[in-house]
Residue frames as a rotation matrix with the C-alpha (Angstrom) as fourth column:
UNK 1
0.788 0.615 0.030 -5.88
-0.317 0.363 0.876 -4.14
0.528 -0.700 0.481 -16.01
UNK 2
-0.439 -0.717 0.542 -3.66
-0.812 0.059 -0.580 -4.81
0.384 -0.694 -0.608 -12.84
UNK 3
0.381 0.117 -0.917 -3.07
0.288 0.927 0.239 -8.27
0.878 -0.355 0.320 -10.69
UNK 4
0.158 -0.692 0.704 -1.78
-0.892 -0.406 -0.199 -8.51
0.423 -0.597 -0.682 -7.27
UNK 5
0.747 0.084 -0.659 -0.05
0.098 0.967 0.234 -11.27
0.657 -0.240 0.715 -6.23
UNK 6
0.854 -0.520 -0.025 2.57
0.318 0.482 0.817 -12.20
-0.412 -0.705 0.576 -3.28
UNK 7
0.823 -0.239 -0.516 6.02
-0.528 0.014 -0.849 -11.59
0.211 0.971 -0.115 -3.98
UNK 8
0.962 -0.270 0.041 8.74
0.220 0.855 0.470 -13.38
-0.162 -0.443 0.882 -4.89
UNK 9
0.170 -0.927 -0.333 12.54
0.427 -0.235 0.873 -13.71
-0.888 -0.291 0.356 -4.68
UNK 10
-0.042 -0.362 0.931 12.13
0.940 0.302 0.160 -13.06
-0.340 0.882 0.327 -8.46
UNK 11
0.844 0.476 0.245 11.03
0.453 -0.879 0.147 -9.46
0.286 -0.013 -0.958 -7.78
UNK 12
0.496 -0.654 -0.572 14.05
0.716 -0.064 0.695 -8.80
-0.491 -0.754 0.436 -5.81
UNK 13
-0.246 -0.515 0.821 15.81
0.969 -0.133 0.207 -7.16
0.003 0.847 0.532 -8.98
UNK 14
-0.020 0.303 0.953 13.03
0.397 -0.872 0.286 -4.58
0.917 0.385 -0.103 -9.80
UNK 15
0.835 0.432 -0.342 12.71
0.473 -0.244 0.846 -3.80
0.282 -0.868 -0.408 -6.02
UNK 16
-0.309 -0.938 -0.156 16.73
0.848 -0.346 0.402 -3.14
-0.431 -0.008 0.902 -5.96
UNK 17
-0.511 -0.068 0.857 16.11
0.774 -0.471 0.423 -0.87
0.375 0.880 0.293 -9.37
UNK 18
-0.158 0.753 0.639 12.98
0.273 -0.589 0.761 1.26
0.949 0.295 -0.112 -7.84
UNK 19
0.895 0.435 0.098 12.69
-0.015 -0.192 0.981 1.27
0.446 -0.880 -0.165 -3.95
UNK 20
0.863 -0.499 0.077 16.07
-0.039 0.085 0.996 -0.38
-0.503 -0.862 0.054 -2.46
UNK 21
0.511 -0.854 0.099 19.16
0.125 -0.040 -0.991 0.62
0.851 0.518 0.086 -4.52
UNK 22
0.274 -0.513 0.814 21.07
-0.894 -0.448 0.019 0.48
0.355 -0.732 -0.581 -1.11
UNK 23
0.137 0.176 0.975 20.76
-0.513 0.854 -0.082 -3.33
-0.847 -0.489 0.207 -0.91
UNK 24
-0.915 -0.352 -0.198 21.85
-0.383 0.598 0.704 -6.40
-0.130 0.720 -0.681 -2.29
UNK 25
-0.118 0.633 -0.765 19.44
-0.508 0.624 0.594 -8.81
0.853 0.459 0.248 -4.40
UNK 26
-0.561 -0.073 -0.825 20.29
0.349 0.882 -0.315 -11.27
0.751 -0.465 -0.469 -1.65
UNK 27
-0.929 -0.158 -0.336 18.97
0.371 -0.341 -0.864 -8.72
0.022 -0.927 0.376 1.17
UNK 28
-0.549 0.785 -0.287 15.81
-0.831 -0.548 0.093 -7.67
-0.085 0.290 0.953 -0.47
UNK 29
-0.230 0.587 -0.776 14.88
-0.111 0.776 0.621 -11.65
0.967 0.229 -0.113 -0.95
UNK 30
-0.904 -0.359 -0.232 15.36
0.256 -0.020 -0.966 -11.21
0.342 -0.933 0.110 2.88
UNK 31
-0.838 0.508 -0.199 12.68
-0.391 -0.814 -0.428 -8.89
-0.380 -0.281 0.881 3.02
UNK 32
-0.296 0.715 -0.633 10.30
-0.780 0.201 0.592 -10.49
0.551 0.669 0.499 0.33
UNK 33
-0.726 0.020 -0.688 10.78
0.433 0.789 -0.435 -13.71
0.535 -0.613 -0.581 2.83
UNK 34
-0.935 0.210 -0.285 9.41
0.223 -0.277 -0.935 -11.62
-0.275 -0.938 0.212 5.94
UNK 35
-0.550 0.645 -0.530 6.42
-0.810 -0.566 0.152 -10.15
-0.202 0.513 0.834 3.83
UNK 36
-0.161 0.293 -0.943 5.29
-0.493 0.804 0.334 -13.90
0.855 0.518 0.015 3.15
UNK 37
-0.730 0.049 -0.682 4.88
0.302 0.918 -0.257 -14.74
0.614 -0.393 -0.685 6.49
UNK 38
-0.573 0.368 0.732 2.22
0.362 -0.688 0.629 -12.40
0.735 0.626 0.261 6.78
UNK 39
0.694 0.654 -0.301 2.43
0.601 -0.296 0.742 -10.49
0.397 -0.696 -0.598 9.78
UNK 40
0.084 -0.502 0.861 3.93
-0.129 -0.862 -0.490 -7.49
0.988 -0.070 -0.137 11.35
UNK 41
-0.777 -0.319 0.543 4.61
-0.446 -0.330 -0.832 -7.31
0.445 -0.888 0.114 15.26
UNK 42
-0.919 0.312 0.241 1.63
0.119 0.803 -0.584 -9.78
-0.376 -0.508 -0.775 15.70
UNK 43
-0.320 0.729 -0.605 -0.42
-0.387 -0.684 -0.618 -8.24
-0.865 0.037 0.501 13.31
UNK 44
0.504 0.138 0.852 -1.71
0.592 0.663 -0.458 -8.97
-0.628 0.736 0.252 10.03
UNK 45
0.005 -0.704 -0.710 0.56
-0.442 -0.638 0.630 -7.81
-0.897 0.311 -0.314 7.47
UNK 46
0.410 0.069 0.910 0.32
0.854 0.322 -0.409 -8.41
-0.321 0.944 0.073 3.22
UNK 47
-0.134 -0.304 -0.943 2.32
-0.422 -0.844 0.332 -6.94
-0.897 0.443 -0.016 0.93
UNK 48
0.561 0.396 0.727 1.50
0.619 0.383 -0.686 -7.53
-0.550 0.835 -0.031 -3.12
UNK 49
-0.738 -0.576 -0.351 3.24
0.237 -0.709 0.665 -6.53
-0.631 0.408 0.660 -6.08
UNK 50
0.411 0.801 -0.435 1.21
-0.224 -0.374 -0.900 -4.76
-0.884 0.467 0.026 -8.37
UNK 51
-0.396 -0.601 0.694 1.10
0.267 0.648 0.713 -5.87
-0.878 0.468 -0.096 -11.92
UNK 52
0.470 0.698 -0.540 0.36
-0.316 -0.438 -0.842 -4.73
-0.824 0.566 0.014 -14.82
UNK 53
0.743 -0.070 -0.666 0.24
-0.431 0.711 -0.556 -7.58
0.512 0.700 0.498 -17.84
UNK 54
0.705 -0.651 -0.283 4.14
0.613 0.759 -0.219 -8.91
0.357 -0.020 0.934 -17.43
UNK 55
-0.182 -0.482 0.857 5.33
0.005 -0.872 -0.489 -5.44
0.983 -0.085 0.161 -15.80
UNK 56
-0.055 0.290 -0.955 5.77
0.994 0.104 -0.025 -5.36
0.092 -0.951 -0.294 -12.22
UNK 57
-0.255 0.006 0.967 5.06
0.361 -0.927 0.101 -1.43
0.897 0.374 0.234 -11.73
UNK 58
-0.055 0.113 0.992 4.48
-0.540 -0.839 0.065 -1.27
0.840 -0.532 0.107 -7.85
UNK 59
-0.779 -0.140 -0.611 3.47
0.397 0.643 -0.655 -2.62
0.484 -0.753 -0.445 -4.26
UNK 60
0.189 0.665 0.722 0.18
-0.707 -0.418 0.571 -1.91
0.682 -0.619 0.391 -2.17
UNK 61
-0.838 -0.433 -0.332 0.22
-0.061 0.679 -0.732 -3.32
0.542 -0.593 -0.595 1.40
UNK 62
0.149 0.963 -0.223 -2.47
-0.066 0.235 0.970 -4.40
0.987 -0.130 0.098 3.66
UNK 63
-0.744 -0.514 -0.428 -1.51
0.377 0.206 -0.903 -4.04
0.552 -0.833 0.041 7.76
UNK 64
0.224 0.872 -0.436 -4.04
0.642 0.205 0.739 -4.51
0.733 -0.446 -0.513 10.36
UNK 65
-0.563 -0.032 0.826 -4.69
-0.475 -0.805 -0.355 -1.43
0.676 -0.592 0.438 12.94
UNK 66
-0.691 0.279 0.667 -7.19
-0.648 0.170 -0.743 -3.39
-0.321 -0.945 0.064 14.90
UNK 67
-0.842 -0.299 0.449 -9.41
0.092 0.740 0.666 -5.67
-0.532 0.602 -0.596 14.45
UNK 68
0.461 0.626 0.629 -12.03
0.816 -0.019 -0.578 -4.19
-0.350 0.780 -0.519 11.92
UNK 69
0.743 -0.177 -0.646 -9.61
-0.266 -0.963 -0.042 -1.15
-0.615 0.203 -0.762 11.07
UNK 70
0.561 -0.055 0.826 -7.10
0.630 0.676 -0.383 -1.65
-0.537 0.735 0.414 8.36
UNK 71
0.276 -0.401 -0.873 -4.19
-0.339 -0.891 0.302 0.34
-0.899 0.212 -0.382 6.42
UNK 72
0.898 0.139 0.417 -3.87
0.352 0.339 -0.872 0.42
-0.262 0.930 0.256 2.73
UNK 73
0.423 -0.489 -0.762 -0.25
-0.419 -0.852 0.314 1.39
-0.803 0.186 -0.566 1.27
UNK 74
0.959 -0.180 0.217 0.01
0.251 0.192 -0.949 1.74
0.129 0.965 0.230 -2.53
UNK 75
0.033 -0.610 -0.792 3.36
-0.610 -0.640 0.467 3.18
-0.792 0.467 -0.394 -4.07
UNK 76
0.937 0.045 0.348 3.58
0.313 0.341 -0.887 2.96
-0.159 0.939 0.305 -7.64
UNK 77
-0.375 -0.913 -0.163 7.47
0.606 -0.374 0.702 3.41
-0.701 0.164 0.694 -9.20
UNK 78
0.049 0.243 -0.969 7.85
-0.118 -0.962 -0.247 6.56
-0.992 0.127 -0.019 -10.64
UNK 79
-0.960 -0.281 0.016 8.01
-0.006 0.076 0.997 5.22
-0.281 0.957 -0.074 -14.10
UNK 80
-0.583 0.812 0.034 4.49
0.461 0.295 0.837 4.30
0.670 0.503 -0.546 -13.94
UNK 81
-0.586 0.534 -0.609 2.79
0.339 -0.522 -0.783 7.12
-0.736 -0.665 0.125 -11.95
UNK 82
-0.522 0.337 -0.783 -0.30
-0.456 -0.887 -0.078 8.70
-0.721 0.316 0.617 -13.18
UNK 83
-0.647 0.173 -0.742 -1.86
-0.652 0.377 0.657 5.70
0.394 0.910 -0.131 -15.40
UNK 84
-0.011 0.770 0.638 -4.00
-0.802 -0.389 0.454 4.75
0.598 -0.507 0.621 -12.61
UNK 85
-0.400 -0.388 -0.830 -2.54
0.158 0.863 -0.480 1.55
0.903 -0.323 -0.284 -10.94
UNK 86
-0.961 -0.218 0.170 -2.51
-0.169 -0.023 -0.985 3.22
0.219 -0.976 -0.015 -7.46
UNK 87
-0.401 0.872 0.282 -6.87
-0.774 -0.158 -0.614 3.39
-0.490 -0.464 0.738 -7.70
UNK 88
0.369 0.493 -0.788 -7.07
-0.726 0.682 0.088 0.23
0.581 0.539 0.610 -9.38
UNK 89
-0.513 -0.665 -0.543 -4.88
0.079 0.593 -0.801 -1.47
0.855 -0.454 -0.251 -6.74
UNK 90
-0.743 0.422 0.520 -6.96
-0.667 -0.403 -0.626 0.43
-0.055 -0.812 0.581 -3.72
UNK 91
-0.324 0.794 -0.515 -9.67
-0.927 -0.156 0.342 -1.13
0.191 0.588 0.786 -5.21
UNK 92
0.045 -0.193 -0.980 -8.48
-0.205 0.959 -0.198 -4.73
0.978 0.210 0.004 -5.08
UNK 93
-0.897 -0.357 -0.262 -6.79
0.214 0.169 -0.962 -4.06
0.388 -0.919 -0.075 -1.61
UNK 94
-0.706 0.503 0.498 -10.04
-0.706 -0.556 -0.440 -2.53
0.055 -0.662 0.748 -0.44
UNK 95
0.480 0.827 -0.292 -12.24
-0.771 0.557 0.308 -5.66
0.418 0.077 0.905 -1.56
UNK 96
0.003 -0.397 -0.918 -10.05
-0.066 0.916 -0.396 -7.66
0.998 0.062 -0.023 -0.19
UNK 97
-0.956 0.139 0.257 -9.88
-0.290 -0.335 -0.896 -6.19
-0.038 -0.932 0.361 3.53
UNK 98
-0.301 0.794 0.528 -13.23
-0.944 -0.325 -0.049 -6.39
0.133 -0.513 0.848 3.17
UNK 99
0.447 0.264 -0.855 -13.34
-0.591 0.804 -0.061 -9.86
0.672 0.532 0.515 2.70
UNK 100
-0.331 -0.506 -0.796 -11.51
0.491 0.628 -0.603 -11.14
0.806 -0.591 0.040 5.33
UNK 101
0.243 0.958 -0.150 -13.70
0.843 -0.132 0.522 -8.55
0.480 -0.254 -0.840 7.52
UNK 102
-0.638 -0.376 -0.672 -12.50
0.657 -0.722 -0.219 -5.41
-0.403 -0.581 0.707 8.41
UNK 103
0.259 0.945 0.202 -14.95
0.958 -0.225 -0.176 -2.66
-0.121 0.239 -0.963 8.16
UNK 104
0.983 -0.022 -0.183 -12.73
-0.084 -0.937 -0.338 0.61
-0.164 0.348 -0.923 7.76
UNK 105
0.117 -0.926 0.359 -9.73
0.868 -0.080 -0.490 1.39
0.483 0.369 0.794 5.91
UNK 106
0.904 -0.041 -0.427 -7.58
0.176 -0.872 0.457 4.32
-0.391 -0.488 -0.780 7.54
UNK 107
0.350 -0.819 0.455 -4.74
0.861 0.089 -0.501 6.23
0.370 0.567 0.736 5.79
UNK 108
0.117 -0.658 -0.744 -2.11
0.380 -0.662 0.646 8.67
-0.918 -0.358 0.172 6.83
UNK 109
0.504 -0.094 0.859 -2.08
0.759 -0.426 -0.492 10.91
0.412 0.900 -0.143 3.79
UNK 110
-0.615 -0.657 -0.437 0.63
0.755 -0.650 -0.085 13.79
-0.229 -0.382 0.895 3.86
UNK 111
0.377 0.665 -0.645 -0.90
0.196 -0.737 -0.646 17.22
-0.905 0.117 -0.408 3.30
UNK 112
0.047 -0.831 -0.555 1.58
-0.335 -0.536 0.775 17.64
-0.941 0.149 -0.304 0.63
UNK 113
-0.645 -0.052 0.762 0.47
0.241 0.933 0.267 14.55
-0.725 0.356 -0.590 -1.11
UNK 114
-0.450 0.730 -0.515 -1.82
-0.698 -0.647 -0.307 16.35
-0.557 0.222 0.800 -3.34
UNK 115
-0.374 0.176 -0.911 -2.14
-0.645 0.656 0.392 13.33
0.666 0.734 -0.132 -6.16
UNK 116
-0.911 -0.011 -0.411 -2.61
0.288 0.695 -0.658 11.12
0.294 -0.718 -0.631 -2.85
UNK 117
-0.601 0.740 -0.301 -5.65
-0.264 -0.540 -0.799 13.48
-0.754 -0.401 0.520 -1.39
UNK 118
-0.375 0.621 -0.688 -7.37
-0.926 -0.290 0.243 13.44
-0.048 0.728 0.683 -4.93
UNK 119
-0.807 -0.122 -0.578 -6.93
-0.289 0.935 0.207 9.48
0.515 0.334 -0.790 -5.45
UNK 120
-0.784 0.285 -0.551 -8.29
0.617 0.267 -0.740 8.54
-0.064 -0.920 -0.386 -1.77
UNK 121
-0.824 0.546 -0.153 -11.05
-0.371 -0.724 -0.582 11.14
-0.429 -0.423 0.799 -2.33
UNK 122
-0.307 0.374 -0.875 -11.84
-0.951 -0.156 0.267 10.01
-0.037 0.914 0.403 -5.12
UNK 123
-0.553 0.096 -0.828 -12.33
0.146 0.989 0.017 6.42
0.820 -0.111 -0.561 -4.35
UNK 124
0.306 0.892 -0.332 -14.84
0.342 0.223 0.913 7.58
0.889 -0.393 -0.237 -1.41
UNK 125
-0.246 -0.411 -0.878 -12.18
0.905 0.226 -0.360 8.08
0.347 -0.883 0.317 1.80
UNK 126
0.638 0.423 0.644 -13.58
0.223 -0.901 0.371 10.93
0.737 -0.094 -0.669 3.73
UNK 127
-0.481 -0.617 -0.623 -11.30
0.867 -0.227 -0.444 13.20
0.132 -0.754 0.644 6.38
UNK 128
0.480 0.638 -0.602 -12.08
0.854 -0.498 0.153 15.87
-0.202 -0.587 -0.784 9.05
UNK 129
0.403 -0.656 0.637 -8.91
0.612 -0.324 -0.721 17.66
0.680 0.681 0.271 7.49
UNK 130
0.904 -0.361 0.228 -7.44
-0.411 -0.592 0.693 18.16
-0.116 -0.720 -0.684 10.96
UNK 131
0.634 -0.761 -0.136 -3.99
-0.341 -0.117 -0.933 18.05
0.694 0.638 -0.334 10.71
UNK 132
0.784 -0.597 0.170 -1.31
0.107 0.400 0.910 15.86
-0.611 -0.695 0.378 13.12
UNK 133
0.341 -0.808 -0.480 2.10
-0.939 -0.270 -0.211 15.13
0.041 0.523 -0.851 13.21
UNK 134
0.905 0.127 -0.407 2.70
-0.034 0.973 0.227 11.47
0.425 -0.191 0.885 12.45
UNK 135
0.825 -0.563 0.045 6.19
0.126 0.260 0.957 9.62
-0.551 -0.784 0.286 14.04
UNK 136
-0.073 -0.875 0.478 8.39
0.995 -0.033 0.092 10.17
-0.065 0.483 0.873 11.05
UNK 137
-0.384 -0.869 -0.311 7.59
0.686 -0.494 0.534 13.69
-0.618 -0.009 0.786 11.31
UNK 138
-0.865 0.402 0.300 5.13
0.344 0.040 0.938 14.42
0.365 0.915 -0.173 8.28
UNK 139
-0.757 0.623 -0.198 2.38
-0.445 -0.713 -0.543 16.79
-0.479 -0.322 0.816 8.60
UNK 140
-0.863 0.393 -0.318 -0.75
0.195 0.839 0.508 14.35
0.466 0.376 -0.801 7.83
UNK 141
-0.269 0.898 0.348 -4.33
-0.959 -0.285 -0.007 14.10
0.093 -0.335 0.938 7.63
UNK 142
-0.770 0.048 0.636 -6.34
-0.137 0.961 -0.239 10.76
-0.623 -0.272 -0.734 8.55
UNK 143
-0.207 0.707 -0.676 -8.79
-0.935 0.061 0.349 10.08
0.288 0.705 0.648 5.70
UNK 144
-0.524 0.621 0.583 -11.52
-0.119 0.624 -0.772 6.98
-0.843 -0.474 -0.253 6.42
UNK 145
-0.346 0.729 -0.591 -13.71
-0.820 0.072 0.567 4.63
0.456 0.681 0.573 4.20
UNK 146
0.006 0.726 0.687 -16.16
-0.772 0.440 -0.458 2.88
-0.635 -0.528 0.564 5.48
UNK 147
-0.799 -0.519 -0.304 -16.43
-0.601 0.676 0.427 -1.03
-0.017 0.524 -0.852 4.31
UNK 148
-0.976 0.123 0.182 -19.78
0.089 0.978 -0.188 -1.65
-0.201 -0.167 -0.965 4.54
C-alpha cells in the first residue's frame, strides 16, 4: 500500500539520486519549497511524494487546467516501475481532485508511452486517439476521465 504526502527538504537526497542529479541538495530544497506553496502561474499546483511503507519510490502531481479540468502526473523511479505505484497513486490523486471538485482529469500521454496508455486505460481514461504535437515536441494523445 502507497501514501502521498507533501514533500520535504528531507526528500531532497532521493530527488538528487533519481530525477535531479544535475543539482545540489540545497537547489532541489529550492524546488520542494515552491511545490509547497501550492500553485503554478496562478494555478493550483500539488506535488506528493509517493510512498511506499518507509521507501520514497516516486512523485504524482496535481495542476489545475481550469476550473473543473485537472492534470494528473505520476513518475515512478525506475527502480520501482512495474509494481503498481503509478495506478495506486492515480487513484489517490484522482479521489482527491475529485474532492476539492474538479470533474475531469486530462492527460498528455505520449504515443510511445505504451505502459502509460495501458495504466490510464485501465483505470477508465478514455481518448479519441487523435494524435497532436504537444510544446516539448512529443507526439501525444489526450486521454479523459470523467469525475463524476
Amino acid at each position: 500500500m502507497i501514501s502521498l504526502k507533501n514533500f520535504t527538504s528531507a526528500d531532497a537526497p532521493t530527488l538528487r539520486r533519481y530525477t535531479y542529479p544535475d543539482m545540489s541538495v540545497e537547489q532541489i530544497k529550492s524546488i520542494i519549497s515552491k511545490w509547497n506553496e501550492k500553485q503554478c502561474n496562478g494555478k493550483f499546483f500539488e506535488m506528493f511524494a509517493i510512498w511506499h511503507h518507509a521507501t520514497l519510490v516516486g512523485s504524482i502531481s496535481l495542476f489545475q487546467q481550469s476550473a473543473e479540468v485537472i492534470s494528473i502526473g505520476p513518475e515512478i523511479f525506475s527502480s520501482y516501475q512495474r509494481k503498481g505505484y503509478a495506478k495506486q497513486a492515480l487513484r489517490f490523486a484522482c479521489a482527491m481532485a475529485k474532492e476539492k471538485g474538479y470533474k475531469i482529469v486530462s492527460q498528455q500521454i505520449r504515443v510511445s508511452n505504451a505502459a502509460s496508455i495501458a495504466l490510464h486505460k485501465s483505470l477508465g481514461f478514455e481518448t479519441n486517439d487523435i494524435i497532436y504535437t504537444n510544446a516539448k515536441g512529443n507526439q501525444v494523445s489526450i486521454y479523459l476521465k470523467s469525475l463524476v
